[in-house]
C-alpha positions as CSV (number, residue, x, y, z in Angstrom):
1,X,0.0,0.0,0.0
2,X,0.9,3.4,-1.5
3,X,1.8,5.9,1.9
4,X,0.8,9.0,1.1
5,X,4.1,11.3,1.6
6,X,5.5,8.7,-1.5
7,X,3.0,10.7,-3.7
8,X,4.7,13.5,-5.3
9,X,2.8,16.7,-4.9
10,X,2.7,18.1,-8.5
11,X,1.5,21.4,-8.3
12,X,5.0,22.5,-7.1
13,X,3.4,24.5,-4.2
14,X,3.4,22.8,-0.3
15,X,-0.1,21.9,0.6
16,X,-2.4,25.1,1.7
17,X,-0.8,27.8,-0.7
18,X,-3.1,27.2,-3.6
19,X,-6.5,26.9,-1.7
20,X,-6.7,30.9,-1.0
21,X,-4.8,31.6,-4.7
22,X,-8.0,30.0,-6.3
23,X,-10.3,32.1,-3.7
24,X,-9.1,35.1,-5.0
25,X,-9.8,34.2,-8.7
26,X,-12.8,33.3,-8.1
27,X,-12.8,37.2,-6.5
28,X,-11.4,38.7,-9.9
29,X,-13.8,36.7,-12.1
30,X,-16.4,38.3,-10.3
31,X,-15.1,41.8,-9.7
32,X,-11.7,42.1,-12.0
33,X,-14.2,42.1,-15.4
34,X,-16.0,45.3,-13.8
35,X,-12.7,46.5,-13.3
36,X,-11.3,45.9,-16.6
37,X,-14.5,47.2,-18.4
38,X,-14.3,50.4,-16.4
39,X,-10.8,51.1,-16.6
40,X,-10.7,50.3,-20.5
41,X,-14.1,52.3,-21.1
42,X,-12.1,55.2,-19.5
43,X,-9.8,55.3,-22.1
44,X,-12.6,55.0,-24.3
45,X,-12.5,51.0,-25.3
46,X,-16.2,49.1,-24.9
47,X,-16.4,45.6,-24.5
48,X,-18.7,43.7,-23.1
49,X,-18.1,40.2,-20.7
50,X,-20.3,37.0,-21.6
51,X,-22.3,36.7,-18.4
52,X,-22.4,33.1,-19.0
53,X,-18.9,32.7,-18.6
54,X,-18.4,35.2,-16.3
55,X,-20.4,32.8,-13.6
56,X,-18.8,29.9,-14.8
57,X,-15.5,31.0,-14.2
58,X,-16.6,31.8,-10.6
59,X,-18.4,28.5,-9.8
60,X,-14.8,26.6,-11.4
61,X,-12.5,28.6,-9.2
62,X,-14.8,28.1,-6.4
63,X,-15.2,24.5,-6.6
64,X,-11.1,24.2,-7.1
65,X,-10.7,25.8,-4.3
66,X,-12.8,23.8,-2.2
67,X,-11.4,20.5,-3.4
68,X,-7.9,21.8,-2.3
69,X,-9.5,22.7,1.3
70,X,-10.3,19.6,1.5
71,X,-7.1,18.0,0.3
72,X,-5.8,20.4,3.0
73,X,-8.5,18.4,5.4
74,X,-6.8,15.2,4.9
75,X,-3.5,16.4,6.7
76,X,-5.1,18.4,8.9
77,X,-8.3,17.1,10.1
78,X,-10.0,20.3,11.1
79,X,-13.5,20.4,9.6
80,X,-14.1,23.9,10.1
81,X,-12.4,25.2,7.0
82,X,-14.4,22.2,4.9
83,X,-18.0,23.3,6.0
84,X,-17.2,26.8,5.5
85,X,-15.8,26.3,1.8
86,X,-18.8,23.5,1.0
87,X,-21.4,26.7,2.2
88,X,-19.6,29.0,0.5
89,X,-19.3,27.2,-3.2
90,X,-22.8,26.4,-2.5
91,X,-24.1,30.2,-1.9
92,X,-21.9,31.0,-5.2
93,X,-22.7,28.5,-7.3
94,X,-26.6,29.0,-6.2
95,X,-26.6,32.4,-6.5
96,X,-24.6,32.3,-10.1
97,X,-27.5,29.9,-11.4
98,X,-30.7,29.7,-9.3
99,X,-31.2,33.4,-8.2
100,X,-28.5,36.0,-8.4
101,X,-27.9,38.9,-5.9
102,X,-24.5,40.7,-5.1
103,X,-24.7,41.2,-1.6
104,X,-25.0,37.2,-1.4
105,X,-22.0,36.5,-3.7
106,X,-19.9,38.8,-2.1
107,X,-20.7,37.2,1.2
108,X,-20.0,33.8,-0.5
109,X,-16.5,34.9,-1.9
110,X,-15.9,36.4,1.7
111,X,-16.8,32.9,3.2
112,X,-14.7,31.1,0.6
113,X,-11.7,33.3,1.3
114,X,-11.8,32.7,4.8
115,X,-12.5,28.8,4.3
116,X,-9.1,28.9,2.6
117,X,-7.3,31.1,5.0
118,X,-8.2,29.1,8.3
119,X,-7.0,26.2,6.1
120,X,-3.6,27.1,5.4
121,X,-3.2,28.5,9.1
122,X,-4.1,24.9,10.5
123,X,-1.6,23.5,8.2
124,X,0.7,26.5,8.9
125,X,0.4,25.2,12.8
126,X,0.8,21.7,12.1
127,X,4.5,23.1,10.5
128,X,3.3,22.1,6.5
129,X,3.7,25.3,5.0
């Protein structure tokens, strides 16, 4: 049987770095295309951003992020961070498909932030980062 520090962690990174990474790109797929259509409209470029896409992007990065809290889980056992990041890609993903409302998402990106940043600081404690 396979132990698990034999598995080579491919993403380069040690375990609880990329969790709040995807957290906030989840963030700038929300916010960063208001940003960018602002900033370019001042200098007199339109565009427009596929809404479609737009809440795709956010429901990917948030689902990413939770499946790396919970990778996070399995070294560090504390549940906390999992429940919060399950609510949280659960308020986005619901709110980017079933009813929409900003106050809601923003809360959700809020939760999912957090989720990621208690993860990292329990694996932070344990010494794995």
């Amino acid at each position: 049987m396979l132990d698990k520090s034999s598995i080579p962690d491919c993403s380069g990174k040690k375990p609880g770095r990329l969790a709040p990474l995807f957290a906030i790109f989840a963030f700038l797929a929300c916010n960063g295309g208001i940003l960018l259509i602002a900033a370019l409209s001042a200098l007199g470029i339109s565009i427009s951003i596929n809404p479609h896409l737009q809440a795709a992007l956010i429901s990917l990065f948030s689902l990413v992020a939770l499946l790396l809290v919970f990778r996070d889980f399995r070294d560090h056992r504390g549940i906390g961070p999992l429940i919060l990041a399950a609510l949280a890609s659960a308020i986005l993903i619901g709110t980017m498909y079933i009813h929409f409302d900003k106050l809601v998402e923003s809360l959700g990106l809020l939760a999912l932030f957090a989720a990621t940043l208690w993860s990292w600081w329990l694996n932070r404690q344990q010494g794995r980062t």
